[in-house]
Each structure stands twice: as C-alpha cells, then as structure tokens.
C-alpha positions as CSV (number, residue, x, y, z in Angstrom):
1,X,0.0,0.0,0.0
2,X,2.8,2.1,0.6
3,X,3.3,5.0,-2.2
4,X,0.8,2.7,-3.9
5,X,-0.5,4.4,-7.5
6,X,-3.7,2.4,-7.0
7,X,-6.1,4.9,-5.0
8,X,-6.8,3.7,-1.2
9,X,-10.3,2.9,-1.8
10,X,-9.7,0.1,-4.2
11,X,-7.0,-1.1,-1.6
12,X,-9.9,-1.0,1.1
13,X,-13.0,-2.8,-0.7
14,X,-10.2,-5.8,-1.5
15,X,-9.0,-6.2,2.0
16,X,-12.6,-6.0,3.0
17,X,-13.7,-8.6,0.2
18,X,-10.7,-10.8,1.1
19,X,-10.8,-10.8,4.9
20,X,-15.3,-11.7,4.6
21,X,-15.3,-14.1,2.1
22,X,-14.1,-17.3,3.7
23,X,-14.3,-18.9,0.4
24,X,-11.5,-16.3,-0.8
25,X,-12.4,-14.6,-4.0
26,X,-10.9,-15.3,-7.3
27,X,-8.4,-12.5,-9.4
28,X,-10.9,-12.7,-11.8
29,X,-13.9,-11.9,-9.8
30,X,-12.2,-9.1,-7.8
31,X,-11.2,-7.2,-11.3
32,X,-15.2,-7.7,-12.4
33,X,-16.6,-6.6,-9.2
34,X,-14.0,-3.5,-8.8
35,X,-13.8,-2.4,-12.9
36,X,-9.7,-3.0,-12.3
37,X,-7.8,-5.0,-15.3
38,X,-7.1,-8.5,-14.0
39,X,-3.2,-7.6,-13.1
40,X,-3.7,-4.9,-11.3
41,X,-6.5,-7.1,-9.5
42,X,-4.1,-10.2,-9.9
43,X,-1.0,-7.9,-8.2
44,X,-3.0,-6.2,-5.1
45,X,-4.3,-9.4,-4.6
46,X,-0.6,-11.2,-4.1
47,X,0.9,-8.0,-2.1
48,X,-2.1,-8.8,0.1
49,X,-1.4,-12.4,0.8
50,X,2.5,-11.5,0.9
51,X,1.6,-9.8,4.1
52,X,-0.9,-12.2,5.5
53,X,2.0,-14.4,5.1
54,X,5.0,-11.6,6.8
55,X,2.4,-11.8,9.6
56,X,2.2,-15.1,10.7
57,X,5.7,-15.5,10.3
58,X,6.1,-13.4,13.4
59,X,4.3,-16.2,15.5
60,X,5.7,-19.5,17.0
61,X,3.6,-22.9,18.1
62,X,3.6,-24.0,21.1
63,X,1.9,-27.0,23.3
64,X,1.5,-30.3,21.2
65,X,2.4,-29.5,17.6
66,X,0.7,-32.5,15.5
67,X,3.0,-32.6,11.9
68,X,2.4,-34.0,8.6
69,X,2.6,-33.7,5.2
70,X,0.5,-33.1,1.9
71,X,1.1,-33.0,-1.6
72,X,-0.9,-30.1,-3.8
73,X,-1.2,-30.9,-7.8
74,X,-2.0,-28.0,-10.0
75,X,-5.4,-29.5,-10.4
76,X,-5.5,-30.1,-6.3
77,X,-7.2,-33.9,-7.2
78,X,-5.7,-36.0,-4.8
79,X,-6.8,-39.8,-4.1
80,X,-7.9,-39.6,-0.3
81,X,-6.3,-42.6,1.0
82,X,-2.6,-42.1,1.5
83,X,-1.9,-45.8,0.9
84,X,-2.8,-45.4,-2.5
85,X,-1.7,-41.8,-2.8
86,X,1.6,-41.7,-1.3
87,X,4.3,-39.1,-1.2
88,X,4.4,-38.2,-4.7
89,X,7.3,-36.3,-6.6
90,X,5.6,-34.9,-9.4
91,X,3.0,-32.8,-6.6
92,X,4.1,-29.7,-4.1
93,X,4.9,-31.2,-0.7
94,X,3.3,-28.8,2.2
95,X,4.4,-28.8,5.9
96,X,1.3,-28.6,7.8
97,X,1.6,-28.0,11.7
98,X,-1.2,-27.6,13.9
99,X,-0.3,-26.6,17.8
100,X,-2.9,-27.9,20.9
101,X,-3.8,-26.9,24.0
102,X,-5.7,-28.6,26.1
103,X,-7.0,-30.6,22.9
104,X,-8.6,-27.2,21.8
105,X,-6.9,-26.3,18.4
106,X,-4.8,-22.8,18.3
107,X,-2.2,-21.4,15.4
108,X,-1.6,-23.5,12.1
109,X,1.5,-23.3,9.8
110,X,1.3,-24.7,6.1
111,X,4.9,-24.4,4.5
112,X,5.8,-25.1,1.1
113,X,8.8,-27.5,0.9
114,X,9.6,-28.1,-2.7
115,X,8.9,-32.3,-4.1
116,X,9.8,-33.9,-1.1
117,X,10.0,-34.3,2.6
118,X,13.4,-34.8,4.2
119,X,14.6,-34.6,7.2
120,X,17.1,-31.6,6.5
121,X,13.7,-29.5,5.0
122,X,11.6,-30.8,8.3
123,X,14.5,-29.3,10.8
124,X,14.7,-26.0,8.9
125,X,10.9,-25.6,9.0
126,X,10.9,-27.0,12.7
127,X,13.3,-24.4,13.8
128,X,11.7,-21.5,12.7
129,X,7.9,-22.1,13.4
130,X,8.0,-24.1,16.7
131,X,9.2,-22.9,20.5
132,X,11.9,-24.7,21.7
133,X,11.4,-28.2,24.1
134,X,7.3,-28.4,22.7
135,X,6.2,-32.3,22.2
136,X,5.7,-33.1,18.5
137,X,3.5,-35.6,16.6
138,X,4.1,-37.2,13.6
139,X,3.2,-40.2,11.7
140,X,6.1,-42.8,10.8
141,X,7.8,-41.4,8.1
142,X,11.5,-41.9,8.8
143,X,12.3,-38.7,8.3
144,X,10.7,-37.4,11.2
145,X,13.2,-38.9,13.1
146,X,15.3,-36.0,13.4
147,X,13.0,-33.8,15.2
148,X,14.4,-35.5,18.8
149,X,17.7,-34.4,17.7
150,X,16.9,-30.6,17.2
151,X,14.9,-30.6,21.0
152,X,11.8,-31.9,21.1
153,X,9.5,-34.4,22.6
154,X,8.8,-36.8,19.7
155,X,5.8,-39.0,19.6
156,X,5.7,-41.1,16.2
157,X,3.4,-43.3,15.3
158,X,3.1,-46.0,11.9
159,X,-0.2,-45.0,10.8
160,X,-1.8,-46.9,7.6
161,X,-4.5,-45.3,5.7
162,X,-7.8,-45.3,7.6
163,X,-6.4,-44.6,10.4
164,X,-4.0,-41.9,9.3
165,X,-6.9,-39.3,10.3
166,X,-7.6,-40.5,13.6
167,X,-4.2,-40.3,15.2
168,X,-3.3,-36.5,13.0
169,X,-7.1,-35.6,13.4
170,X,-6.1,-31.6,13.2
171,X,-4.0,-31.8,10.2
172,X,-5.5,-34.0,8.4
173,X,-8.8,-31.6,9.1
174,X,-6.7,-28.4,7.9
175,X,-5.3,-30.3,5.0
176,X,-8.8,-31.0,3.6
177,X,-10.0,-28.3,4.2
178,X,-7.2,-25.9,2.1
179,X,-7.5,-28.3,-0.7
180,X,-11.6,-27.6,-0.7
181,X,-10.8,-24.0,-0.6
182,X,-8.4,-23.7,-2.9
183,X,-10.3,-25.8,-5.4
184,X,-13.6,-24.3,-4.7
185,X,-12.3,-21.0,-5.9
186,X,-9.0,-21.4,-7.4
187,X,-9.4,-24.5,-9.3
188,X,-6.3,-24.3,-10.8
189,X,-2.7,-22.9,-9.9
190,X,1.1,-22.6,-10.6
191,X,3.8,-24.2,-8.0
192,X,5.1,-21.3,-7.4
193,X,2.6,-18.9,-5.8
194,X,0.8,-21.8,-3.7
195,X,2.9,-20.3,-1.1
196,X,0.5,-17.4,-1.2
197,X,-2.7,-19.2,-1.6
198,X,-2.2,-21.2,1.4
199,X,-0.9,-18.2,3.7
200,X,-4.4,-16.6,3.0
201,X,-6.2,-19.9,4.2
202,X,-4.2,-20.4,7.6
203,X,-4.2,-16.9,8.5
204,X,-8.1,-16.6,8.2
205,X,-7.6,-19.8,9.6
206,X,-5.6,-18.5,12.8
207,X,-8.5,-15.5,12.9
208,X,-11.4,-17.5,13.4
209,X,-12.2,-17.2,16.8
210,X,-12.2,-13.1,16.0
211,X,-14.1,-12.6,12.3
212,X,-15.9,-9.5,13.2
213,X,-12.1,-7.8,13.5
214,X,-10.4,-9.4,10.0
215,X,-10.9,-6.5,8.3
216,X,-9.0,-4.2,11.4
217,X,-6.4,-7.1,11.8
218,X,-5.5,-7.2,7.9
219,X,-5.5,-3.1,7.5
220,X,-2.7,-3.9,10.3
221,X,-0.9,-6.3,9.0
222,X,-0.8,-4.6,5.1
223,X,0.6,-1.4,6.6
224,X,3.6,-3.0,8.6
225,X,4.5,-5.6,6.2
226,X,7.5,-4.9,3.9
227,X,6.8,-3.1,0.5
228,X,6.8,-5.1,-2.9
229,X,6.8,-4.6,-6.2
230,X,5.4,-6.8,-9.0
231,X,8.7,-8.1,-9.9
232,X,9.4,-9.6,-6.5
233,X,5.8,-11.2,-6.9
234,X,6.7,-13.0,-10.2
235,X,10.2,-13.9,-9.8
C-alpha cells in the first residue's frame, strides 16, 4: 500500500472482500466486481497475501504440535487414502503444523517444501515455526526422526490409511480443508505462488475465533509488512 498508485479505496474494498469471504475470491472476480484489469486485480491481490503471510511469520507454536505432510497438484485432485496416494514427486509437498492446547486447536502453519520431505527441510521448517522443548507428533515417516535431535518431545506413530486421520485428526482436518478452498475458488494454480494461496487460508484460519475484527487485523498487518513490487511477486 505504501506510495501505492492504485487509489486507497480500491486497496480498502479488496481487503474487506478478502478478509469476509471465507471462500477467498478469485483474481478474476475481484477485477469484475471493482472495474480494475485483471493484473492490477491479480497484483493487489498477491501484495495482500504476501503480508498475510509476513504476519504469521512473526508467530511460533507452542503445546502439542501434531506434523504432517500433503502434496498439492496443480489440479488439487488427490486420491484420499494415502496408501494409494503416497508421497508423490511430481505434486508440491506442504508442511502442515497444527499446535494444541488442552486438545482445543490454536495457530496452524502450512509451508511449502519443494517435491519432497526430508529430514534436512523438516529441521529448517521446525526451527523457525515451533518454541523450543514443545512435544511433537508425527506419523512414521522416517524422516521425522530428526526432530528429537533438534529438542523436542517426539511421539511417532506407523499409521496406515484409515487410520491416518484418527491419530493426526487436526492436520488432516486443515489439510482437507485448504485443498476444498483452494479448489472451490482457485481451481487451478502454478507451484510457485501456492505459497500465497495457502498463507491466505491459515491466516483466516488462525482468525477465526475473531471474524468481526479481520478487516482491522488485515489493514494492520498490510501497513507493517514490507513493501513489494510486481517483480518480486513474479520472480
């Protein structure tokens, strides 16, 4: 927003449409309802989700943290039973962490870690989104395994299919739920700005519990993130 050409008003009405509509609204039907060309729609719309994104960087979990990972296609169809679905190369692996308190859900982290989970990409992501000494959850993938060695209370367990859900409940409930969002509105998108897409979804995610004050929260959080320019958006 800062030394923005695009008049305030239009910056209002699509921080208001993107902080109500919990389905998210599409670059297309932002530039229809507003009468702006689809970039400049397409553009406000990324700067936006940039700092949704800045913001939640700022926070840490805590508590139990339960871990897993998804894989996104451009076309976000996925077969639901992991067995069958498996830790594919040719889909964006996510990071998804969910903390717990008390068994009540609080913050949610989805990170984008390239075509594959490894133990090296689980540490890094570790370190910078969770507290120090929390307890951790994870299914069996071996490379979990490291997170006892970077300080944390690690509870693993082999999970197979069906019961995948059970023992990751919260993720695997945030998980479906960003791929129906996404799809419902999206449909389709590039590997490279899913980043974005999915730091809209958590942050409303992370606000649900205060909806009447999205709009006030996000005003916040566009004026003290950094400022951007459309070339840092499509590198």
């Amino acid at each position: 927003m800062h030394r923005s050409r695009t008049p305030l008003l239009f910056w209002f009405w699509t921080i208001y449409l993107i902080s109500t509509d919990k389905r998210g609204i599409s670059t297309l039907g932002l530039s229809k309802k507003l009468g702006l060309s689809y970039w400049k729609a397409w553009t406000m719309v990324h700067k936006i989700r940039r700092a949704m994104g800045d913001r939640d960087s700022t926070y840490q979990l805590a508590g139990i943290v339960e871990i897993d990972d998804a894989f996104f296609g451009t076309s976000l169809k996925e077969k639901s039973k992991r067995s069958k679905r498996g830790r594919s190369t040719s889909k964006t692996a996510v990071l998804v962490e969910v903390s717990l308190h008390d068994n009540a859900v609080g913050f949610a982290k989805m990170t984008v870690v390239g075509s594959k989970v490894d133990s090296e990409t689980i540490a890094q992501v570790i370190k910078a989104d969770i507290k120090e000494d929390q307890t951790v959850k994870t299914d069996g993938l071996p490379a979990y395994t490291v997170i006892s060695k970077i300080g944390h209370t690690h509870q693993q367990e082999i999970v197979k299919g069906k019961n995948a859900h059970e023992v990751l409940k919260w993720t695997h409930m945030l998980i479906s739920n960003a791929k129906s969002f996404l799809l419902g509105t999206f449909h389709r998108m590039g590997k490279k700005h899913l980043q974005s897409y999915l730091d809209e979804f958590y942050y409303r995610f992370n606000r649900r519990k205060w909806e009447s004050q999205l709009f006030d929260r996000l005003i916040t959080a566009c004026t003290i993130s950094r400022a951007i320019c459309f070339a840092e958006l499509t590198q």
